[in-house]
Every structure is written in C-alpha cells, then in structure tokens.
C-alpha positions in Angstrom: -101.6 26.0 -30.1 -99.9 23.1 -32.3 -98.7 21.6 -34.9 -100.7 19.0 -36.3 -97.9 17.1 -39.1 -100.0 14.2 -41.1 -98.9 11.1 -38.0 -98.5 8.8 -41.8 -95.5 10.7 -42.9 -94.5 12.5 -39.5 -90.7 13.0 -39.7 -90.0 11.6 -43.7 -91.0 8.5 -45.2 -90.3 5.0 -44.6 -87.1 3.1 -45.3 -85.5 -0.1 -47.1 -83.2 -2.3 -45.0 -79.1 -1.6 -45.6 -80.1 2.3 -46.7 -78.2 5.2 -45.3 -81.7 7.2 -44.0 -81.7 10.5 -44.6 -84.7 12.3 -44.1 -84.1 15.3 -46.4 -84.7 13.1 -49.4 -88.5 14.0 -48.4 -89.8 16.7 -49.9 -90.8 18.8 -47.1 -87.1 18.2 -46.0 -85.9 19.9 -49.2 -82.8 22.1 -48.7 -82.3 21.4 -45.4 -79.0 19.3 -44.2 -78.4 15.7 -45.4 -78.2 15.1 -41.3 -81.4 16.7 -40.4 -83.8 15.3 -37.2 -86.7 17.5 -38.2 -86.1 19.5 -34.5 -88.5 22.4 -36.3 -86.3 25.1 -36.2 -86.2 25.4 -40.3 -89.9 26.0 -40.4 -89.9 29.2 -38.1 -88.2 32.8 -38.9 -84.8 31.6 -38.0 -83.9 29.0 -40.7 -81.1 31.6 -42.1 -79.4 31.2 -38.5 -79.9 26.8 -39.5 -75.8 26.9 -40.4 -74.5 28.5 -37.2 -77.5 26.5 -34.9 -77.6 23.4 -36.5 -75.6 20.4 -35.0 -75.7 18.5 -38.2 -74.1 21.2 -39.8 -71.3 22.0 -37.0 -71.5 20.4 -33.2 -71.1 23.8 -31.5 -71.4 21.6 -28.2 -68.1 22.7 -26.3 -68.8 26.1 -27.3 -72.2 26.4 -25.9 -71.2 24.6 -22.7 -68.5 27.6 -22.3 -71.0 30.2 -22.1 -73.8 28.2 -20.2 -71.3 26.4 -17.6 -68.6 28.4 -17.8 -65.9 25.5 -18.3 -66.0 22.3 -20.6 -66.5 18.9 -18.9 -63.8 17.6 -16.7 -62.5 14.3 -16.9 -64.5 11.2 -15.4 -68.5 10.9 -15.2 -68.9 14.5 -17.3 -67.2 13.2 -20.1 -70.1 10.6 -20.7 -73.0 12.4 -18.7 -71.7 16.2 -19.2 -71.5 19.3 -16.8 -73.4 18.8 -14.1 -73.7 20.2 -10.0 -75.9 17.3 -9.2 -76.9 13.8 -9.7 -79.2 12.2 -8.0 -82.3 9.0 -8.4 -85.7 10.3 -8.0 -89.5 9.8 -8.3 -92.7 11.3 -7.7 -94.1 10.2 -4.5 -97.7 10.3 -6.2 -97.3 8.9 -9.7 -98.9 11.0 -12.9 -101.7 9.5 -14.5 -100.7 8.5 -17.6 -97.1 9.6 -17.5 -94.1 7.3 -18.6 -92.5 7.4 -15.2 -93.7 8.9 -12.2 -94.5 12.0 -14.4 -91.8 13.8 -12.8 -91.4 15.7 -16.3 -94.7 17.1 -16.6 -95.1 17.6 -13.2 -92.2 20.4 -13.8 -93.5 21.8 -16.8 -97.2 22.4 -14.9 -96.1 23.6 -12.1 -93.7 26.7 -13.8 -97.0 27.2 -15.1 -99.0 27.1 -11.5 -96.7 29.4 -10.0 -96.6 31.9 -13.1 -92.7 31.7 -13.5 -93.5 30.7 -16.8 -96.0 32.1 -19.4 -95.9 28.9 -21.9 -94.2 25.4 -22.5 -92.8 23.8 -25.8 -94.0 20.2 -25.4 -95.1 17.4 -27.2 -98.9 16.2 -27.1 -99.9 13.3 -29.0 -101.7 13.0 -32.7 -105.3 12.2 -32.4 -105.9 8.4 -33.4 -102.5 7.5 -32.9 -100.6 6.1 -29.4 -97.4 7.5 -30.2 -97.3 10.2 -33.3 -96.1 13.1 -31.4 -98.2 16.7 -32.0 -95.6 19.6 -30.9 -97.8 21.6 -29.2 -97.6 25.3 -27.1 -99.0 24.7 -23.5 -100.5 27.7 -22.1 -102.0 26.0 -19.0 -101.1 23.4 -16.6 -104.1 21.1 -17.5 -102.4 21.5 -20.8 -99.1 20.1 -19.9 -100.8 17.5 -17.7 -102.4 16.0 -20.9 -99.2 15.7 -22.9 -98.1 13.3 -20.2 -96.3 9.9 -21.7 -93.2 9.4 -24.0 -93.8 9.8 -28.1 -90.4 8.3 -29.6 -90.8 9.6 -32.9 -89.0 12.9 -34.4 -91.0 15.6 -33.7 -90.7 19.1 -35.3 -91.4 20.8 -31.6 -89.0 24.1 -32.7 -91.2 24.7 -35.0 -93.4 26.6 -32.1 -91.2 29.2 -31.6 -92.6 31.4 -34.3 -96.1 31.2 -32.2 -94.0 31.7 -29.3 -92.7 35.2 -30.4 -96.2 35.7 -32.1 -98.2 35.6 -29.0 -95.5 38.0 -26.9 -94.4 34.7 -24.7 -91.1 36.2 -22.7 -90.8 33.3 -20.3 -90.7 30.0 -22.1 -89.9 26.8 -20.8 -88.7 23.6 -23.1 -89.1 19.8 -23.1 -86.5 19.1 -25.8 -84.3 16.1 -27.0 -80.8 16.7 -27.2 -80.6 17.6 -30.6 -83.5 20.4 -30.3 -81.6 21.7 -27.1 -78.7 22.2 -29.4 -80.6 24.5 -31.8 -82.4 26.3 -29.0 -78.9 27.5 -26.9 -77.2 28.0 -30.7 -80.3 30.0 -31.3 -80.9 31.6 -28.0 -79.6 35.2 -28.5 -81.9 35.4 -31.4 -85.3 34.7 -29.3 -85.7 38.1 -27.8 -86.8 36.2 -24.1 -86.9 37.1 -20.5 -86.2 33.9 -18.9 -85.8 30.4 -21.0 -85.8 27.4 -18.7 -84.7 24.1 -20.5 -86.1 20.4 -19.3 -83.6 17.7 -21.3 -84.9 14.1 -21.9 -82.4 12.1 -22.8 -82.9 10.8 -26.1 -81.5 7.8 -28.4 -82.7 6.5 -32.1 -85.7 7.9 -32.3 -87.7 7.1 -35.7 -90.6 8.7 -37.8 -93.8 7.8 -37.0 -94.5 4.6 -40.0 -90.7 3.0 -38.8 -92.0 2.8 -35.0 -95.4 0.9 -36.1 -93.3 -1.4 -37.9 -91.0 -1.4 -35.1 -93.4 -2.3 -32.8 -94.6 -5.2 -34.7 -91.6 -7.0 -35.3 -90.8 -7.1 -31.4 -94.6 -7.6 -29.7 -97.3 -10.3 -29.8 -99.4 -7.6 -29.7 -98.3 -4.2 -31.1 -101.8 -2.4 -31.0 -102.3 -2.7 -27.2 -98.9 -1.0 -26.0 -99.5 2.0 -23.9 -95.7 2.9 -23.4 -92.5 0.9 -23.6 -88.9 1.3 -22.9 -85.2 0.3 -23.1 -84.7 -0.7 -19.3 -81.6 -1.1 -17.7 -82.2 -4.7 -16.8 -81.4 -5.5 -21.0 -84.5 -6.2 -22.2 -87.1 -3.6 -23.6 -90.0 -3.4 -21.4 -93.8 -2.8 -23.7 -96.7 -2.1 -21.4 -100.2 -3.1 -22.5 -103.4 -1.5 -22.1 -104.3 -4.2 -20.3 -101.7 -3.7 -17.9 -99.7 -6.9 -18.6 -96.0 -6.2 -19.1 -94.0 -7.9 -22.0 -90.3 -8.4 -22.2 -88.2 -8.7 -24.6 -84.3 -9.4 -24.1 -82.0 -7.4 -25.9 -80.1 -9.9 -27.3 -83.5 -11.7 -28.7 -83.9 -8.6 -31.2 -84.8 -9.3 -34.8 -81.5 -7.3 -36.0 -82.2 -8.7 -39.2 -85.5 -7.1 -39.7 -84.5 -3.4 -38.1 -81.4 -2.8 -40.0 -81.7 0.7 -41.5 -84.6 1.7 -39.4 -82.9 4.8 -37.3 -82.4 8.2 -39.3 -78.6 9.1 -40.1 -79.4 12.3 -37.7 -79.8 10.2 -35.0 -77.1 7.6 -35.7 -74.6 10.7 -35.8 -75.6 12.4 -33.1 -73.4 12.4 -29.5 -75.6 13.9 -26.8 -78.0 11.4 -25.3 -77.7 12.6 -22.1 -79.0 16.3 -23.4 -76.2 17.5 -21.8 -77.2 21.7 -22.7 -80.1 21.7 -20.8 -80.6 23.1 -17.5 -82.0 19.8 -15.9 -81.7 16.2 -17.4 -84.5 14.0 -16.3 -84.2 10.7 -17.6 -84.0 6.4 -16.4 -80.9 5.2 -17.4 -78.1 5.9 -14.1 -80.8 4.6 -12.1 -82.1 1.7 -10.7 -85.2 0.1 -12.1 -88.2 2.3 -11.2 -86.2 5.3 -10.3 -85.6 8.3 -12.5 -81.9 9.5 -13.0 -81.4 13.6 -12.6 -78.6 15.8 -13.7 -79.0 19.0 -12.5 -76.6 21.0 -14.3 -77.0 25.3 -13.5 -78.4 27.0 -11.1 -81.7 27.1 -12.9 -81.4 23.4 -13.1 -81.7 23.4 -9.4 -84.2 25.8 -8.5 -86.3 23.7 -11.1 -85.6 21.0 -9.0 -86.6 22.7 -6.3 -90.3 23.3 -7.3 -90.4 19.3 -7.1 -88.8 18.7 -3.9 -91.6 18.4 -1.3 -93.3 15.8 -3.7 -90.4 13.5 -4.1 -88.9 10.8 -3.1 -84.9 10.5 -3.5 -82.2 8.7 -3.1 -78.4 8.2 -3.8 -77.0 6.2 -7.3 -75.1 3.7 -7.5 -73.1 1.4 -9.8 -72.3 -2.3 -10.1 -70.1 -4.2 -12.8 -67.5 -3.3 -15.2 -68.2 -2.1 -18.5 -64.0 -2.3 -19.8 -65.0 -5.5 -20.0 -67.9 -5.9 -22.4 -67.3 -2.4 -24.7 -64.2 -4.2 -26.4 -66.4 -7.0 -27.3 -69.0 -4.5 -28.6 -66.5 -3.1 -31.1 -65.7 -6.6 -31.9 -69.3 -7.1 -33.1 -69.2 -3.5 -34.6 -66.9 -4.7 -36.8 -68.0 -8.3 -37.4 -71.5 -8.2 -36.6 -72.2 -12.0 -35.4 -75.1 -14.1 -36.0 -78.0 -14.6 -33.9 -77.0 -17.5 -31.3 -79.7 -20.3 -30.6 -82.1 -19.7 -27.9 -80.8 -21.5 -25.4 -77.4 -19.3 -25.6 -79.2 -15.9 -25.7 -80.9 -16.9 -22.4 -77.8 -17.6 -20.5 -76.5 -14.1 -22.4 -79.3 -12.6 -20.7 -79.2 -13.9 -17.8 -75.3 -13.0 -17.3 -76.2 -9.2 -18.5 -78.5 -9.0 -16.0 -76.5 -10.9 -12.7 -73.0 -10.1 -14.3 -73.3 -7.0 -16.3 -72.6 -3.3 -15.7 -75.3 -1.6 -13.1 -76.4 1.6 -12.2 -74.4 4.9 -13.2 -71.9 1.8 -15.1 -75.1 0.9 -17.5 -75.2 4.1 -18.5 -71.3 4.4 -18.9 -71.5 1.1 -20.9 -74.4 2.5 -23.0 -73.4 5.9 -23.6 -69.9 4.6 -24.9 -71.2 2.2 -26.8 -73.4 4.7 -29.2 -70.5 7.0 -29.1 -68.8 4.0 -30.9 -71.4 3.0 -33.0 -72.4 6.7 -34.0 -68.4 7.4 -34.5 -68.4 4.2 -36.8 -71.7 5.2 -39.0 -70.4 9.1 -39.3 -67.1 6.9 -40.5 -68.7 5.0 -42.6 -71.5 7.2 -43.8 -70.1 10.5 -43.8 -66.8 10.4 -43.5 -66.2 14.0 -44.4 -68.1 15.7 -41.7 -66.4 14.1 -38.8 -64.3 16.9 -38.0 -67.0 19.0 -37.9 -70.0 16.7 -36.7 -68.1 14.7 -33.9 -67.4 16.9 -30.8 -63.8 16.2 -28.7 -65.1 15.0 -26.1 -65.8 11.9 -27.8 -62.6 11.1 -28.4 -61.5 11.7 -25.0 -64.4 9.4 -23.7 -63.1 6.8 -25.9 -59.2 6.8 -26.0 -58.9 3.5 -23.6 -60.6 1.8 -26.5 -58.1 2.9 -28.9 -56.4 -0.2 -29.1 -59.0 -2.6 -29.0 -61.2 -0.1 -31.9 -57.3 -0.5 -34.4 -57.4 -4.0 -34.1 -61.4 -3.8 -35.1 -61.4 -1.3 -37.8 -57.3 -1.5 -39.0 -57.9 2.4 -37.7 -57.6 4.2 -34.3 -60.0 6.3 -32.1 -58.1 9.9 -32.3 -59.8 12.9 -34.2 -59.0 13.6 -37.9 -55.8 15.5 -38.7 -56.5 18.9 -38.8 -59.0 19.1 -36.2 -62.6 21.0 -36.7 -62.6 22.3 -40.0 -65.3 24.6 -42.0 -66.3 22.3 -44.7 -70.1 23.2 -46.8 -72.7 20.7 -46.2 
C-alpha cells in the first residue's frame, strides 16, 4: 500500500528567491501550521492530536527523551548528537543493490520482516517516472523494502500511512522516518494502539519539494538527468553519481548561493534534530569517515536492531581530526555578513584547506550540526521570532553558549533563550 502525491507538486509549490517558504500557503496545506514539513500525520485520524504532536507547533523534544531515555542529554557529544549507548562506523560487508550506502537501512527494515518481529514498515519507495519523488509506501514484504532501497531528499508525507496501518490490524510496525516525522510518531505514540513500534532515524537536513530539487540539481550538475544518487560528503564537496557511474564533485564553497537562496522550506530551516535523535537507532554518514556509515544506537531496541545486522557487517571505531572553535565563529561572521563569492583560484585553496586542515570525523559533524543550529536559530530569529520559545529546544542553547560572544558581536544580540522561557503562544 501507498501514497501516490502528484511528484509535480509533491510537498507545495515552488518558490521565488529572498521568500520566507512556507508550505501551508498550498492549498492542500490549508489549516495546518505556518511551519509544516508535510510529515503526513494531518492527513490520518490523528490531526486533532497535530497541537500536542507537532514540533512546529511546540518542540516537545526534551520531554519525549524523558520517557524514552529516561534522562535528558548530558553535556559533551549528546548535546549535538543526542542520547545514545553506542556509536560506532559501519557497513554492509555485501553492499545493497541500489541502496545509497551499503544499504545498511533497508537491510534492517527487510530483515524485521524475514524474521517476523515485524508485521509491516513505513518507508519511502519512489514515484514512477521520477529519480527522486519520494512515494510513502507500507511494506508488507521484504522484497518490498528491498525495492525502496536509495535516498529520495524531498518531503515526503510518509505519516500519512498510519491510518492503513491501523486499518489493516498492523500491531508491530517498524519506521524509516526523518527527524521531524520521528517527533510526531513518539508525540503520537500512545495514541497508535501498537504492540511493538521499532524506529530506524535517518538523519535529515534541508530537504525540499520535489520541483525545488530538479532545479536544484540543475544549477549544480553538467548533467542533472543522469544522477542516480548524490550527497553532502564529509570531504566538503557534494558528491552526484551518474548512471553511468562517473562521480562528479562539486566543492562546497563553489555553490551558486545566488541562485538557491530561498530554496529550503521554513520547516526545515527551523528545525533542530538532524541527527533524529528520538529514534531507536540513527543510521546515517556524517561522524564517519568517507565510505563508512555513522550509528547511534540509542535504547535497548536500538541495539537488538543492531543486532540483527551484526554477522553481515563490517565495523570499526570513529574518530575525529581538526578543530571546529575555529571555523564556527567565522561562520556566524558570514551569517551575518554574508560575503561574496571569492575568484576561483581562492575557493580552490578554501577547499583544499577544508579538506587537509578542516574538522574530521565525529568533529565534521560537531562543526555541521552547530552550524545549522546557528543558522536555524538565526532564520526562527529572523523569520519567526515569536515562536522561538516554543520552537527552539534548550539544548540548543547549551550546545551553543561558547559562541555567545562571538554570535553578540555578529548579531548586536546574544545566544541565551528568550526571557520567560517556553511559553504557550497560538500558532
């Protein structure tokens, strides 16, 4: 079973450059929160729970970790990367056709369903016709899951399957989910009626609809209609494989910022969880070295899932190179002051120092998960000022208090939380 959204106007329509995005200004969005990510959960029987589930409407994050973990995050690493037992790098000794990685992912999510432990998975498939349009889609079988291999970056209205979840008696349910569908899912959890819910977090950053990813694509490739997957790797440049199987590159810092302004939704540019941090294993790339996968394992689900996988993977120990105090006050430099595009020349020997000189390992993904907890901090400033106290979970703050200084001197304002803490406000 699935949900087959039109892959033209998947997620909300297109934008102008220098627009605030918000997706509810679509018509299918209607009445739903000016924040919204499309996670799905409006369209099933539980939109009247959307104010107490929805993180747009109220980051319930800390709560939520309280009843899952039992404690809030403790200072260091599970500030940035959240509660978690383990963390380890990983792959699948015998790569998944077709799979982003190693396929470690779906090689989860098909075997709960070998082994019977589950009875279905929430994934996402992918539209017909299209390389990327995701199709949210309830996997009853492992061949199922198989074939919903590979990474669609687009919002994708995957809660949306949980009405044909309770309509087709499922009582074990497993869940690929982003970090904002995760949210809604433990928020919602008491309301699903299920034996045993087993959650499989990818981490997730600025994902777009469906029409702002094909013009993504063709402002950064010489050939947009030939990528198979791409990524933003840890070596600073995002990686686009072709169906060919040529590789193309392209460094960070040689981005057409000029011609993507305005392209992520407002959800996504206010949210604070790309490491998924509610779920009960994280699998994603970015505290691990190129060609590994990074996992959190973060309850004791998370590690019998884990588990399941071990005889068919390789592992081995993270590690972490570089020193990100260095380059983050910069960044809210050019937060504030965005700077022009330097000439080529330049932005090679940028690159070339990011990659020999910058922050490595578990320290790339300290440096990148601060950095959109500024940036997100400064567009919920700037944006939507009034829902920071209720939008913008404490942890943030803590994360980024030794960059109080350098963010006054930036912004003429401080790091620290609004006066009056979390307060109800109507959205």
């Amino acid at each position: 079973m699935d949900i087959e959204p039109d892959p033209q106007t998947l997620g909300g329509p297109s934008k102008g450059l220098r627009q605030s995005t918000l997706l509810s200004r679509d018509e299918r969005l209607a009445g739903r929160p000016n924040l919204c990510s499309d996670c799905g959960l409006c369209d099933t029987w539980l939109k009247p729970d959307m104010a107490r589930a929805c993180v747009f409407v109220r980051n319930r994050a800390e709560a939520i970790e309280q009843r899952l973990f039992g404690r809030n995050r403790r200072d260091g690493d599970e500030l940035r990367f959240g509660v978690f037992q383990q963390m380890l790098a990983a792959r699948m000794q015998q790569p998944v056709a077709g799979a982003q990685w190693s396929g470690m992912v779906t090689s989860l999510a098909a075997r709960l369903l070998e082994r019977g432990e589950v009875e279905a998975v929430i994934t996402a498939g992918t539209m017909p016709g299209t390389r990327f349009a995701p199709r949210p889609m309830l996997a009853r079988t492992p061949a199922e899951v198989l074939a919903s291999a590979g990474n669609k970056p687009c919002l994708s209205p995957s809660l949306g399957l949980l009405g044909a979840v309770r309509d087709a008696g499922v009582r074990r349910l497993a869940v690929i989910g982003t970090g904002c569908q995760v949210h809604m899912l433990r928020a919602a959890e008491d309301k699903l009626g299920l034996e045993r819910l087993d959650v499989i977090g990818i981490p997730c950053s600025d994902n777009v609809t469906y029409p702002d990813l094909t013009y993504f694509l063709e402002q950064v490739s010489r050939s947009p209609q030939t990528i198979v997957h791409y990524e933003f790797m840890q070596d600073y440049s995002l990686h686009m494989h072709h169906e060919d199987g040529s590789t193309e590159r392209l460094n960070y810092i040689d981005f057409p910022m000029d011609k993507l302004e305005g392209i992520f939704p407002s959800a996504c540019l206010s949210c604070f969880d790309y490491a998924n941090t509610l779920a009960d294993i994280t699998i994603g790339y970015m505290g691990a070295r190129l060609g590994w996968q990074w996992v959190l394992v973060r309850t004791d689900r998370g590690a019998k899932l884990l588990d399941l996988l071990r005889e068919d993977l390789e592992t081995t120990t993270l590690d972490s190179a570089g020193d990100r105090t260095r380059g983050v006050p910069r960044y809210i430099q050019m937060l504030a002051k965005p700077p022009g595009k330097p000439p080529k020349p330049v932005r090679r020997f940028i690159a070339w120092l990011q990659r020999n000189r910058g922050p490595r390992g578990l320290e790339f993904a300290r440096a990148i998960i601060e950095m959109k907890m500024l940036r997100n901090l400064h567009h919920v400033r700037s944006h939507f000022r009034r829902f920071e106290p209720r939008i913008v979970p404490q942890y943030v703050y803590r994360t980024l208090a030794a960059y109080d200084d350098a963010h006054r001197e930036a912004f003429g304002e401080g790091l620290q939380p609004p006066a009056g803490g979390q307060r109800a406000e109507r959205q």
